[in-house]
C-alpha positions as a Markdown table, in Angstrom:
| # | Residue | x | y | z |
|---|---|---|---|---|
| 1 | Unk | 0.0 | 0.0 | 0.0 |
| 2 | Unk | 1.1 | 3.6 | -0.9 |
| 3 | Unk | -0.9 | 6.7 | 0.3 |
| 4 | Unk | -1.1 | 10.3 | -1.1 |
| 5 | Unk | -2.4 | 13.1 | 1.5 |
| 6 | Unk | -2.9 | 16.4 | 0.1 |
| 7 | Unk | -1.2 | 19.3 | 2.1 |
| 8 | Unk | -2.6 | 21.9 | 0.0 |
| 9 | Unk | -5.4 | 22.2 | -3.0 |
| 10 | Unk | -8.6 | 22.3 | -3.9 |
| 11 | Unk | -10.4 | 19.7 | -1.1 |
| 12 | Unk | -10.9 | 20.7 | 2.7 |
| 13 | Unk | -8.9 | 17.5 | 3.2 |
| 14 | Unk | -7.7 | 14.0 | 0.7 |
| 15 | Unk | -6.4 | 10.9 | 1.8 |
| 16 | Unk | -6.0 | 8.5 | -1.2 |
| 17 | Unk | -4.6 | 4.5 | -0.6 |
| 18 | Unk | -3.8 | 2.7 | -2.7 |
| 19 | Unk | -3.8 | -1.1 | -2.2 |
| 20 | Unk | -2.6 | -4.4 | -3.3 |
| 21 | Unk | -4.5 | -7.3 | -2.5 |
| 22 | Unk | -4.1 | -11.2 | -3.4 |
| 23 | Unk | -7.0 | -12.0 | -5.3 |
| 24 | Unk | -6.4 | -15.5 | -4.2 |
| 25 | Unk | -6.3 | -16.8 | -7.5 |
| 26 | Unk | -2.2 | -15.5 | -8.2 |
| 27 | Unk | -3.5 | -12.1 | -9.5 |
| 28 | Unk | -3.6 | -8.9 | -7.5 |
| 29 | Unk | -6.4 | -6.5 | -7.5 |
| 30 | Unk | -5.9 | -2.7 | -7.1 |
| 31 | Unk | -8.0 | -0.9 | -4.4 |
| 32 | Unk | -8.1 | 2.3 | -4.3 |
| 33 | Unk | -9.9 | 4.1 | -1.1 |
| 34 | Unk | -10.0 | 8.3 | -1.0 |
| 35 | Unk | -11.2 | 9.8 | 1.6 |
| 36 | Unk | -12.2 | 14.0 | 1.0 |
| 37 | Unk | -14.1 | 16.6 | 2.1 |
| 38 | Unk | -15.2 | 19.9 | 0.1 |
| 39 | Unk | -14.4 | 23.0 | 1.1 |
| 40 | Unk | -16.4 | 25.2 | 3.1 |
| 41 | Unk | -17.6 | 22.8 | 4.9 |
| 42 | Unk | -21.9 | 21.9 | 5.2 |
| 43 | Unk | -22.2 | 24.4 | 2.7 |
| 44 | Unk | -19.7 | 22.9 | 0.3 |
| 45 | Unk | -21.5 | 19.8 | 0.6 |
| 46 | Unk | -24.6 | 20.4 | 0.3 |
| 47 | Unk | -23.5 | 22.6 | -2.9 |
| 48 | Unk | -20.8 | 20.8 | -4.7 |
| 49 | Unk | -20.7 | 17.7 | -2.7 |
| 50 | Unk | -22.9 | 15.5 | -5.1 |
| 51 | Unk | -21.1 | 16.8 | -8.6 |
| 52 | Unk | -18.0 | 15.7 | -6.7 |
| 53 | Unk | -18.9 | 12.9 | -5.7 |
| 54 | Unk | -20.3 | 11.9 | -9.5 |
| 55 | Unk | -17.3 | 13.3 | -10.9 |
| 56 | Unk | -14.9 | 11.7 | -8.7 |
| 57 | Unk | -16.6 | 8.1 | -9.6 |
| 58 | Unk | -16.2 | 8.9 | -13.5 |
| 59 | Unk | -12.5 | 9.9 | -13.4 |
| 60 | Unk | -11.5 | 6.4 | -11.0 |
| 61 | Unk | -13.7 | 4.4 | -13.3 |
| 62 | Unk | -11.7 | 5.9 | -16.5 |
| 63 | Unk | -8.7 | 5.3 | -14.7 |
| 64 | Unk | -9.1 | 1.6 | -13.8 |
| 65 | Unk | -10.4 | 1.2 | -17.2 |
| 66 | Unk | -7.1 | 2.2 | -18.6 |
| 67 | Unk | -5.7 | 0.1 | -15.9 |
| 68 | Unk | -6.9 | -2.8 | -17.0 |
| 69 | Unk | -6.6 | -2.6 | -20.6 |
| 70 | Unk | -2.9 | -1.6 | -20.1 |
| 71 | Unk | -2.1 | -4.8 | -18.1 |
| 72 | Unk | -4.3 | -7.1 | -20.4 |
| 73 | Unk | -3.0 | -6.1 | -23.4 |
| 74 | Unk | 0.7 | -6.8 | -22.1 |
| 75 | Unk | 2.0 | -3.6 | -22.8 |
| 76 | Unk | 2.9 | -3.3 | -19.0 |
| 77 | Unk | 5.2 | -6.3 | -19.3 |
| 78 | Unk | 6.4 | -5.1 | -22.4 |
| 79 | Unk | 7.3 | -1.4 | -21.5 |
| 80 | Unk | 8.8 | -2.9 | -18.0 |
| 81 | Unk | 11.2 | -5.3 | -20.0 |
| 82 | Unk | 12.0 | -2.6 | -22.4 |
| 83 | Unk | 13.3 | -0.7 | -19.5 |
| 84 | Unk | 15.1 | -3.1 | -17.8 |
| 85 | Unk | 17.5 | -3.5 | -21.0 |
């Protein structure tokens, strides 16, 4: 596991994990867990807290998307080799 805490930006406060777990079957699976607040506190919530919150959701599921489709199409393993020349 590696975590990323934001010091300064645009939430109240981040806290993003990322985790590696044995998916039993001799794969891993990626987890990742964020925890944020908005700024200005109830009223950034109940303001901007939804469209977040949606927007959020849409960039992680892009991202593991990619993710996947890198690792799948052996590019990872292939771009890791490369480098190790």
């Amino acid at each position: 596991m590696f975590a990323d805490r934001q010091e300064s930006g645009p939430f109240a406060s981040w806290y993003y994990r990322h985790r590696f777990l044995d998916d039993g079957q001799g794969g891993t699976l990626l987890r990742d867990e964020v925890e944020y607040a908005v700024p200005f506190g109830v009223f950034g919530q109940w303001l901007g807290g939804w469209l977040v919150r949606r927007k959020l959701e849409a960039m992680f599921a892009y991202r593991h998307e990619k993710t996947r489709s890198l690792i799948e199409s052996g590019e990872w393993t292939s771009a890791e080799s490369a480098s190790e020349r």
